[in-house]
C-alpha positions in Angstrom: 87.5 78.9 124.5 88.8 82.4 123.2 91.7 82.6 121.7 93.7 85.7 120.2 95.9 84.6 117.7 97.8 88.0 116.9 98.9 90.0 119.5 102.1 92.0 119.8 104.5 93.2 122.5 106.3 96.1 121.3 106.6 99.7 122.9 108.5 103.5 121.9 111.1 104.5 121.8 112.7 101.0 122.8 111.0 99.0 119.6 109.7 101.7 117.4 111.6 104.5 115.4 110.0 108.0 115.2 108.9 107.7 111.5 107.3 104.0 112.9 104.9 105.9 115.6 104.3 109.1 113.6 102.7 107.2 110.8 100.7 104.9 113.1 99.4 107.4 114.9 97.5 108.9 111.9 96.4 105.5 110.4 95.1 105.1 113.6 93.1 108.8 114.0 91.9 107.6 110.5 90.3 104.1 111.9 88.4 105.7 114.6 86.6 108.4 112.5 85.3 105.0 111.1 85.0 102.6 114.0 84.3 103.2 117.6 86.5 100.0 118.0 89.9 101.1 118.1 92.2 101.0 121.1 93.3 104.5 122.6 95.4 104.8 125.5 96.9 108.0 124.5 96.1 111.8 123.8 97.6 115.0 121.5 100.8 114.9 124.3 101.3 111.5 124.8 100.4 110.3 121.3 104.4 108.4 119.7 102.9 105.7 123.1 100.2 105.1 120.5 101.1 101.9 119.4 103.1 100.6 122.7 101.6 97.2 123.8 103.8 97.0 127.0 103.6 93.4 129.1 101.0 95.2 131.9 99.2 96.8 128.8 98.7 93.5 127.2 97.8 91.5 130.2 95.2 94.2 130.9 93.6 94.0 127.7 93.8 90.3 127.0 92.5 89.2 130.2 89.2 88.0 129.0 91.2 85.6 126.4 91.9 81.9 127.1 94.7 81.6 125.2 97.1 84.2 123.2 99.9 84.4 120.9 102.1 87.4 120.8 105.1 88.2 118.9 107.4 91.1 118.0 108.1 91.8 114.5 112.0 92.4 113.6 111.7 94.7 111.0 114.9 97.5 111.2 113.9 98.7 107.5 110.7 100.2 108.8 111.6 101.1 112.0 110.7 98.2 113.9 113.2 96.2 116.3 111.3 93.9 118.2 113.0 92.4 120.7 112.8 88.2 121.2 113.9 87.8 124.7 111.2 90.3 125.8 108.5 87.8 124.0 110.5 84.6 125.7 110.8 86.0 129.2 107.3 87.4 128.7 105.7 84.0 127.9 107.5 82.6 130.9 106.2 84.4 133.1 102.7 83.8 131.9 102.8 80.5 130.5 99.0 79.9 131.7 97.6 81.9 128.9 100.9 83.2 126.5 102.5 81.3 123.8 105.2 83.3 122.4 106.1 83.9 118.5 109.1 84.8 117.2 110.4 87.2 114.5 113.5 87.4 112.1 115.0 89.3 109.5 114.8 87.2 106.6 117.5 89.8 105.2 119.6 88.8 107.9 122.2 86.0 106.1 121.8 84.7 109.9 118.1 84.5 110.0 117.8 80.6 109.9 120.1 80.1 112.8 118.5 83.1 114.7 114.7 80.5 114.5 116.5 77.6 115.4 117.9 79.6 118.7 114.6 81.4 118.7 112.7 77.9 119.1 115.0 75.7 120.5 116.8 77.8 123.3 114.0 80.8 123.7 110.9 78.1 124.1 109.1 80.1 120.9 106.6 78.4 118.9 105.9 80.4 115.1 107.0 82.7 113.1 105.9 86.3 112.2 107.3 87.8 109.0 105.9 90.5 107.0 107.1 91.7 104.2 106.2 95.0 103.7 107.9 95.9 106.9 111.3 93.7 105.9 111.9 94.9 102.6 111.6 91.2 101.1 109.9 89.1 98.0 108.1 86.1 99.3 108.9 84.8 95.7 113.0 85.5 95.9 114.4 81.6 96.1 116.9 82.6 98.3 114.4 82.6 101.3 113.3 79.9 100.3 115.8 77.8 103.6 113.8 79.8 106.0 110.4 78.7 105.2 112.1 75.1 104.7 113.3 75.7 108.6 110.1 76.5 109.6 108.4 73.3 108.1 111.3 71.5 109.6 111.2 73.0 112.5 107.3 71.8 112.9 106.3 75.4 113.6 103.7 78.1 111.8 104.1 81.3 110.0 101.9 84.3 110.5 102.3 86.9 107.4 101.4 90.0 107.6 101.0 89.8 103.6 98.9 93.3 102.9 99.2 97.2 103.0 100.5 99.4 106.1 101.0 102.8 107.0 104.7 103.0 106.3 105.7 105.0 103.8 108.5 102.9 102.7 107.1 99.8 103.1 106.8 98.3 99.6 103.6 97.3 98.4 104.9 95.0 95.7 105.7 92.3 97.9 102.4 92.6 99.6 100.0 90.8 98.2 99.3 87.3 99.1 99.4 85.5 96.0 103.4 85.5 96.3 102.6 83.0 98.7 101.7 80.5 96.4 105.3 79.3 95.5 106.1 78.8 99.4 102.7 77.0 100.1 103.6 74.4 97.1 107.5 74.4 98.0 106.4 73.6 101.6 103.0 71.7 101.8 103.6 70.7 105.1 103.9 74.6 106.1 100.8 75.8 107.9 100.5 79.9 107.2 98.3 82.1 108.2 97.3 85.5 106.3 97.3 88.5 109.3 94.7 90.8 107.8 92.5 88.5 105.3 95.8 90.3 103.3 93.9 93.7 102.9 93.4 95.2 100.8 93.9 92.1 98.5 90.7 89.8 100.6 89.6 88.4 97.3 93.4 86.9 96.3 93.8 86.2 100.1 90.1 83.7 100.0 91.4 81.9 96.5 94.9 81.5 97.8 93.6 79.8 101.0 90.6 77.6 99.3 93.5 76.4 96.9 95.8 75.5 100.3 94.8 72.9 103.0 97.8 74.3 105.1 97.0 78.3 104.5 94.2 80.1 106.7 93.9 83.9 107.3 92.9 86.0 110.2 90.6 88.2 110.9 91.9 91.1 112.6 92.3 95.0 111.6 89.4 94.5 109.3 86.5 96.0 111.2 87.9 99.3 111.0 86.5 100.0 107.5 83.0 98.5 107.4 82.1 98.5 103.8 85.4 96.7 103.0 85.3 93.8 106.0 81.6 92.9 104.5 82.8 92.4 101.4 85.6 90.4 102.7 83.3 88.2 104.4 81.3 87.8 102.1 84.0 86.5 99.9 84.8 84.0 101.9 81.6 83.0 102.2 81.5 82.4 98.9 84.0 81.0 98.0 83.4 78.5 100.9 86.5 79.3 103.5 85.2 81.3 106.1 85.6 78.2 108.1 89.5 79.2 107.5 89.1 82.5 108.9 90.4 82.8 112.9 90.2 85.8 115.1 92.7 87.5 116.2 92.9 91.2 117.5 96.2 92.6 116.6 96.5 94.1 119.9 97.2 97.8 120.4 95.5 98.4 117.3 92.3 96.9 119.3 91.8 95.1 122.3 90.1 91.4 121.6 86.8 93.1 123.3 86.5 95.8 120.5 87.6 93.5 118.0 85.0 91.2 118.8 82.0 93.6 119.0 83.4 94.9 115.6 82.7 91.2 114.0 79.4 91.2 114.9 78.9 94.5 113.5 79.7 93.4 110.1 76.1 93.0 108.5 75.2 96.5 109.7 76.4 98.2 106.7 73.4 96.2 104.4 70.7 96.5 107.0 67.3 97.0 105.5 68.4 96.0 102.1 68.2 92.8 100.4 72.2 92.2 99.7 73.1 89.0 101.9 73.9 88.7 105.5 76.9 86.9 106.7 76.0 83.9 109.0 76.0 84.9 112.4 76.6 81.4 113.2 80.0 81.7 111.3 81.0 84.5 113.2 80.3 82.4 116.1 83.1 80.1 115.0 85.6 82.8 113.8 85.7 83.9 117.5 85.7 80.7 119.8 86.3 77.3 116.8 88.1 77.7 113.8 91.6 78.1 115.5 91.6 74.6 116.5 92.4 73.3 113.2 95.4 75.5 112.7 97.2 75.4 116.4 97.5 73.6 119.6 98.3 74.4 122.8 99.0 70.8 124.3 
């Protein structure tokens, strides 16, 4: 069973400010001079679409996926409105395959209202938050009621707890040790780590060995080879790469290229004698692993 635990349905102008799409588009010109796995949909005159994962886009490039999550990060301070209804009504309509996320502002003195209407009225079932896109410290106390919601609540987080392309984004709040506080405030929380929490994989595999409830996922890492073997070889190492779960972060790739980009990952060390990571755990990454951190019953 495939199943693509980070999607995202967001599209310009409606979701993303100019700033947003200028900066992705060059992030993303830098991943394919790398990676022959990146999803493109646009060229030099129709390039601020590059990020736009619109309902018939994501259909499209999911159909070979069993089950997927999508979401819509609410994130004005970067440029990012992402719009919950959209991701309800979406889900809705294609409840066979799409369970739907949601996203709030945790600067927002509403936001713990907002997921209580988000998951009891709307029919959403997580939580995506991301701190360098909010403008927020994991570590501040006073956030401390959302993430106690969420528990409550009996739903998951997904963090995107790493670097980004936005120039304002603040990389102080980034990395995903500041996690630690909310995974022993909230044992009950499960989290996942969008990212392995790149450029920070080494924190990200301690933080989750340490956590029975914390797992990370695996997507936007094939892009730079030399750093997503090292990754996975961390995890190896450090005995968690059964807590690693795929997930393509659709537009940036479609779960196809995402896919043929795990299996690329020992191709950096061929024909030297630097380990190989199992291709039997890459196996599991894809089609096991999420099974101990959601279900769809």
């Amino acid at each position: 069973m495939l199943v693509d635990i980070h999607t995202n349905l967001l599209w310009y102008p409606d979701h993303f400010s100019e700033e947003f799409v200028e900066a992705s588009w060059a992030a993303k010109r830098a991943k394919m001079r790398l990676s022959p796995d990146v999803h493109c949909a646009v060229d030099d005159a129709s390039w601020k679409h590059n990020f736009d994962s619109r309902p018939e886009q994501l259909l499209a490039a999911t159909k070979g996926c069993d089950k997927v999550i999508v979401f819509a990060i609410q994130a004005p301070f970067t440029g990012i409105r992402g719009s919950q209804e959209a991701v309800a009504a979406f889900v809705r309509q294609h409840s066979d395959r799409f369970v739907g996320w949601c996203s709030v502002d945790p600067n927002d003195p509403a936001c713990v209202e907002q997921l209580e209407h988000c998951v009891k009225h709307l029919g959403l079932r997580g939580l995506k938050l991301g701190p360098i896109y909010q403008n927020f410290n994991p570590q501040d106390p006073k956030h401390l009621p959302l993430f106690r919601k969420a528990e409550q609540l009996g739903i998951p987080i997904n963090w995107h707890q790493g670097t980004s392309f936005v120039r304002n984004g603040p990389l102080k709040y980034s990395n995903p040790i500041l996690l630690e506080d909310i995974a022993i405030a909230c044992p009950d929380l499960r989290m996942i780590i969008s990212h392995m929490g790149h450029p920070w994989e080494t924190e990200c595999c301690v933080l989750i060995r340490k956590h029975p409830n914390l797992y990370a996922d695996t997507s936007a890492l094939h892009y730079r080879p030399l750093r997503h073997y090292q990754a996975f070889l961390t995890a190896l190492e450090y005995g968690v790469e059964h807590k690693l779960i795929f997930g393509s972060d659709f537009p940036s790739a479609t779960p196809e290229q995402a896919i043929a980009g795990l299996w690329k990952v020992n191709d950096v060390v061929k024909g030297t004698s630097f380990p190989r990571f199992p291709e039997e755990a890459i196996q599991r990454i894809i089609y096991e692993n999420w099974k101990q951190f959601v279900s769809f019953d």
